[in-house]
C-alpha positions as CSV (number, residue, x, y, z in Angstrom):
1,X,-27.2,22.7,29.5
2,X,-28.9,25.3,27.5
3,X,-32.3,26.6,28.7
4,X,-34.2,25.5,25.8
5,X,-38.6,27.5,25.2
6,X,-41.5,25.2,24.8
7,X,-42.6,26.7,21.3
8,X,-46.1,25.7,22.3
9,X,-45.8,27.3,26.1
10,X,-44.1,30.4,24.8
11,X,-46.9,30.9,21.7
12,X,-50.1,30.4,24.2
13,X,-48.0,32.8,26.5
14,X,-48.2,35.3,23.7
15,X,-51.4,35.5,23.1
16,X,-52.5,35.8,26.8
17,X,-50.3,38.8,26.7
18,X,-51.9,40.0,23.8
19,X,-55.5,39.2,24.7
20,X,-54.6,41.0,28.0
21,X,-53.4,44.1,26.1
22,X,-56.6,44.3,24.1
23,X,-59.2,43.9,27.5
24,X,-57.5,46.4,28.7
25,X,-57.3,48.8,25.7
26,X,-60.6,48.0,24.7
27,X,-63.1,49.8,27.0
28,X,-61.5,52.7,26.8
29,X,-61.5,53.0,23.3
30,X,-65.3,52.3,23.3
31,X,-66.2,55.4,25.7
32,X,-63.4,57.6,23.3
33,X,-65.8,55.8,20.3
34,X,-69.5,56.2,21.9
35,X,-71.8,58.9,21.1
36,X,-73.0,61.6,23.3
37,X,-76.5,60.9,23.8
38,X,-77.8,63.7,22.1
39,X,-80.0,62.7,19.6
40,X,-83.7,63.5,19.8
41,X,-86.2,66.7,20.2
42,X,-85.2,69.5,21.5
43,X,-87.9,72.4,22.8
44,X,-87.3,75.9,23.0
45,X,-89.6,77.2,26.2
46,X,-88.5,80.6,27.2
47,X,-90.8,83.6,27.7
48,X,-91.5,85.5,24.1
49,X,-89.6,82.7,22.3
50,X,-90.7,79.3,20.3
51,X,-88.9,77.0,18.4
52,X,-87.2,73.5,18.6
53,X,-84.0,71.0,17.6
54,X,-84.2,67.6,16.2
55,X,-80.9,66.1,16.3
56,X,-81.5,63.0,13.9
57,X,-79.7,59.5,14.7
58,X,-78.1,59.7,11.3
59,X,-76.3,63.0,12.0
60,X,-79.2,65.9,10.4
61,X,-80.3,68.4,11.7
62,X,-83.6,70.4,11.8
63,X,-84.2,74.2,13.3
64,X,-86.7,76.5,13.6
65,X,-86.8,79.8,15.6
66,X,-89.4,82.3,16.4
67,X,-88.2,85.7,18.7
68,X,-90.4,88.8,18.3
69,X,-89.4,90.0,14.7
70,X,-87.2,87.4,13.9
71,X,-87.8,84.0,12.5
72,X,-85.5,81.1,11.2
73,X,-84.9,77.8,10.2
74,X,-82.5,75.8,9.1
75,X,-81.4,72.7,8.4
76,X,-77.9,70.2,8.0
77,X,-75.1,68.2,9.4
78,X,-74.6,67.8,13.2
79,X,-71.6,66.8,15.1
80,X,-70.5,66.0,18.6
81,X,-66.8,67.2,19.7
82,X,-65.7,67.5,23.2
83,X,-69.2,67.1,24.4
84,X,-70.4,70.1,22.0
85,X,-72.9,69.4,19.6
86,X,-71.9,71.4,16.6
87,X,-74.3,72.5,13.9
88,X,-73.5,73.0,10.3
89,X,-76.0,74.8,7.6
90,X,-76.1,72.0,4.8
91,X,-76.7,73.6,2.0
92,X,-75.6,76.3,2.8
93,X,-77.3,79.4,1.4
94,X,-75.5,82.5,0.0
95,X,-73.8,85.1,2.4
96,X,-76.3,87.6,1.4
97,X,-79.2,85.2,2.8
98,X,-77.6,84.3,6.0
99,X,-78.6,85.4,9.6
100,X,-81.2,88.8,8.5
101,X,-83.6,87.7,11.2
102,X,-85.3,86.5,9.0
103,X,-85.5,82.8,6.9
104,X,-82.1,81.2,7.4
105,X,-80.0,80.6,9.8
106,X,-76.6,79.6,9.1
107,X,-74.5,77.8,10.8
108,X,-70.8,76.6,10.5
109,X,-69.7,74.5,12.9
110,X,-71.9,76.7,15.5
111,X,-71.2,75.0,19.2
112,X,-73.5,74.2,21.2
113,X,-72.8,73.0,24.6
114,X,-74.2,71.4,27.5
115,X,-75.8,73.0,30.7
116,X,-77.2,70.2,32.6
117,X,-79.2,68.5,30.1
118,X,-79.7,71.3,27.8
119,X,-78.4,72.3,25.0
120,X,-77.2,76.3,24.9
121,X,-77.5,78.3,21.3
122,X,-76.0,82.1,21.8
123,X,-78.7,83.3,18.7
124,X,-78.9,87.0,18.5
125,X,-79.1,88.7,21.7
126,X,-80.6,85.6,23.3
127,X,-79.1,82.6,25.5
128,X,-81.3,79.9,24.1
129,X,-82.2,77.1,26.0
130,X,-82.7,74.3,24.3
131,X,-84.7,71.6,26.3
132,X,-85.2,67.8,25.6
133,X,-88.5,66.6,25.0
134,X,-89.8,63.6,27.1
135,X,-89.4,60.9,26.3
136,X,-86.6,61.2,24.2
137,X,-86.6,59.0,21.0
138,X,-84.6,56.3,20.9
C-alpha cells in the first residue's frame, strides 16, 4: 500500500514552514532596514568655535561654521552607512568656491562618525564635535 499526502495536511504544513521562514527573517531585516537615529540639531560648543548641524527627517542637511577667520555653510543631502552619517554639498558650487575658509563648504560624501553620541567632522585643522541638542526633535 502506497503512502498516499493529505493535499490539505501537506498545503497547511507549507505555509507554517513558510510563515516560520518569514518570523524569523523578518526582524532582522528590520534592524538592517532602520535608521540610525540621527536626525535632529546638532551644536558645535568648543572653545573659539560656533556653529551647528540639522540633520532633517527627510534626508537635508543644514551647516554653518564659525573658527577664527574662517566661516562656512552649507547645505544638502545626508546619508547614514555603517553607522556614518555622510554629508553631501547639494548643489554643489564650483571647485573654485569650495573650502577657502570662507562661504562654502563642500562636501562629497564627507563621513562623519560617531563618538559616543556625537557626531565627529575633521574641518580644517579642527576635530569638531558635534553635539545633540536636548531634546532632540522627533
Amino acid at each position: 500500500m502506497a503512502l498516499r499526502a493529505d493535499p490539505e495536511r501537506v498545503g497547511g504544513m507549507i505555509r507554517l514552514a513558510v510563515g516560520a521562514a518569514i518570523l524569523l527573517v523578518a526582524p532582522a531585516c528590520a534592524a538592517a532596514e532602520a535608521p540610525l537615529p540621527a536626525a535632529g540639531l546638532y551644536e558645535i560648543d568648543q572653545m573659539e568655535m560656533a556653529g551647528g548641524l540639522e540633520l532633517q527627517p527627510g534626508g537635508r542637511f543644514r551647516y554653518a561654521f564659525d573658527y577664527g577667520a574662517v566661516s562656512e555653510v552649507s547645505e544638502g543631502e545626508w546619508a547614514v552607512e555603517g553607522g556614518t552619517v555622510l554629508l553631501t554639498t547639494d548643489p554643489m558650487p564650483p571647485k573654485s568656491e569650495c573650502d577657502r575658509g570662507f562661504a562654502s563648504a563642500c562636501f562629497d560624501r564627507t563621513p562623519l562618525p560617531r563618538e559616543g553620541e556625537n557626531l565627529i567632522l575633521w574641518r580644517w585643522d579642527a576635530k569638531i564635535r558635534l553635539r545633540p541638542v536636548q531634546p532632540r526633535p522627533r
